[in-house]
MDTraj code that builds the backbone (N, CA, C; nanometers):
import mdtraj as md
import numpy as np

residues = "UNK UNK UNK UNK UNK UNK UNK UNK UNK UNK UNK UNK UNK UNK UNK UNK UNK UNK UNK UNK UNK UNK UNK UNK UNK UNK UNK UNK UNK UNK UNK UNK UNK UNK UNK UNK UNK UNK UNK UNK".split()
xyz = np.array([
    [6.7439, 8.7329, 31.1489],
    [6.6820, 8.6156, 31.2064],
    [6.6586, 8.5091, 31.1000],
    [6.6253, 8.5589, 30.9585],
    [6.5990, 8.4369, 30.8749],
    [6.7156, 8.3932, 30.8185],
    [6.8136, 8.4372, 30.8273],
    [6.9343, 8.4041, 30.7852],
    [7.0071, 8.2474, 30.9126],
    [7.0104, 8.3287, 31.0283],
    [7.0050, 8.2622, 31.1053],
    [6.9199, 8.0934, 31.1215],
    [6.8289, 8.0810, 31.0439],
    [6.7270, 7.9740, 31.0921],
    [6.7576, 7.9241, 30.9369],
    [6.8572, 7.9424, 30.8620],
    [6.8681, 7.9103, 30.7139],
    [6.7832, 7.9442, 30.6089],
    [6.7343, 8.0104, 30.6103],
    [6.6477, 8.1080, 30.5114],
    [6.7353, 8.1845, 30.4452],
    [6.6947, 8.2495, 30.3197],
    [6.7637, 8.3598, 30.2469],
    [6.6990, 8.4295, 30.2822],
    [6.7029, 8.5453, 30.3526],
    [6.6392, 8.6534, 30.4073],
    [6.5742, 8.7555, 30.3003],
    [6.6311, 8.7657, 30.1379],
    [6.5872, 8.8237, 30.0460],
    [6.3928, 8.7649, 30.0220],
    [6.4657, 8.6172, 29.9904],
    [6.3410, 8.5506, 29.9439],
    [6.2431, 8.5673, 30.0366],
    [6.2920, 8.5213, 30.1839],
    [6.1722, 8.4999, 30.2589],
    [6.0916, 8.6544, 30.2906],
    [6.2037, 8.7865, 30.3071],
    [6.0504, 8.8897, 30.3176],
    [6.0080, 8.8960, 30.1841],
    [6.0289, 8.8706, 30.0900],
    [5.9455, 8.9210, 29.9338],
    [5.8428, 8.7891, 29.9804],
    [5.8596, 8.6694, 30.0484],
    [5.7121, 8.5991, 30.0513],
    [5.6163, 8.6250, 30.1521],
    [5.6893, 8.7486, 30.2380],
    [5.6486, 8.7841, 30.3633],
    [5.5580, 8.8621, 30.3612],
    [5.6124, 9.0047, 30.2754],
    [5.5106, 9.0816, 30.1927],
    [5.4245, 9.0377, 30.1172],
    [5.4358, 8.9415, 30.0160],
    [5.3232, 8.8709, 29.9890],
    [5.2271, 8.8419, 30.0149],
    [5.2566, 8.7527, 30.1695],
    [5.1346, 8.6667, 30.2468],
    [5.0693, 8.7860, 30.3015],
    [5.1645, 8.8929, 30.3631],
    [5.0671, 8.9562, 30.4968],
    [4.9559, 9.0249, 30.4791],
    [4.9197, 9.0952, 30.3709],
    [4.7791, 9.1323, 30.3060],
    [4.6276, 9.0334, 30.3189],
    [4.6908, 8.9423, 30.2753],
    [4.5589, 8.8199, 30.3085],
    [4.5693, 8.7425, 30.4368],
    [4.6799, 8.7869, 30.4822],
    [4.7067, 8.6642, 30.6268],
    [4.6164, 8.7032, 30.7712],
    [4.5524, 8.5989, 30.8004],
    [4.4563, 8.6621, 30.9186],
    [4.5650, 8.7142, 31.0573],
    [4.4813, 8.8027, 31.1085],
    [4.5759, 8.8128, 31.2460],
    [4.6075, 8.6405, 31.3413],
    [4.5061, 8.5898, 31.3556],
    [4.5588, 8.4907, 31.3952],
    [4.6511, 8.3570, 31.3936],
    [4.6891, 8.4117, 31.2501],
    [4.8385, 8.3565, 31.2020],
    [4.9432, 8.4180, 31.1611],
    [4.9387, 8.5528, 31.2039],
    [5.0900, 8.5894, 31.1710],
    [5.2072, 8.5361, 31.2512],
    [5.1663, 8.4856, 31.3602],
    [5.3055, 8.4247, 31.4154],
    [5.3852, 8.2939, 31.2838],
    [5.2912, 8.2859, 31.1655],
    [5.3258, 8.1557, 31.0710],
    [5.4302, 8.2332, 30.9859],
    [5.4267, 8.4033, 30.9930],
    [5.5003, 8.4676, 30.8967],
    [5.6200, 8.4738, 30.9253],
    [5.6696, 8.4573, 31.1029],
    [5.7764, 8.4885, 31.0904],
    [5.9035, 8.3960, 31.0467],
    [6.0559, 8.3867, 31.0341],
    [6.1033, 8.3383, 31.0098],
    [6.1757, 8.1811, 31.0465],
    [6.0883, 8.1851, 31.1655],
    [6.1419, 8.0589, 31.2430],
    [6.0151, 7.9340, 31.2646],
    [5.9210, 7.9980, 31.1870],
    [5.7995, 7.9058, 31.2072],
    [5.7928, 7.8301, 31.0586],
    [5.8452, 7.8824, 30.9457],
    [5.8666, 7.7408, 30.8498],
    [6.0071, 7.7680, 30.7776],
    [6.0550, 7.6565, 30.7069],
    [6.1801, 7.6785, 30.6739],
    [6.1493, 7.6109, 30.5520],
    [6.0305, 7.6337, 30.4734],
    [6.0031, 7.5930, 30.2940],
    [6.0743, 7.6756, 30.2208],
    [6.1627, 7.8181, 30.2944],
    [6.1969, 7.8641, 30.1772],
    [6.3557, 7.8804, 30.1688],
    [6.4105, 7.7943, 30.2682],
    [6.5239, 7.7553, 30.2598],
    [6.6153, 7.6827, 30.1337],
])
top = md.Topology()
chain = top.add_chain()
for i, resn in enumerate(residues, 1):
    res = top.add_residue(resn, chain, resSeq=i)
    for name in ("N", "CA", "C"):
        top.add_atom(name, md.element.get_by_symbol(name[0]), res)
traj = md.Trajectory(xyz[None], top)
């Protein structure tokens, strides 16, 4: 999917894993791959 939406799919889960520890439940829909494309 992040490949798809122009993401490098490497980068974006290593920032994925990153965020999700501190990320509230009410924003994980921000984690997935189609909700930002900064790491394109």
């Amino acid at each position: 999917m992040a490949k798809l939406n122009g993401l490098d799919p490497a980068r974006w889960l290593a920032n994925t894993f990153d965020k999700l520890p501190t990320c509230r439940n009410s924003k994980i829909d921000s984690l997935l791959p189609f909700a930002d494309s900064e790491l394109a």
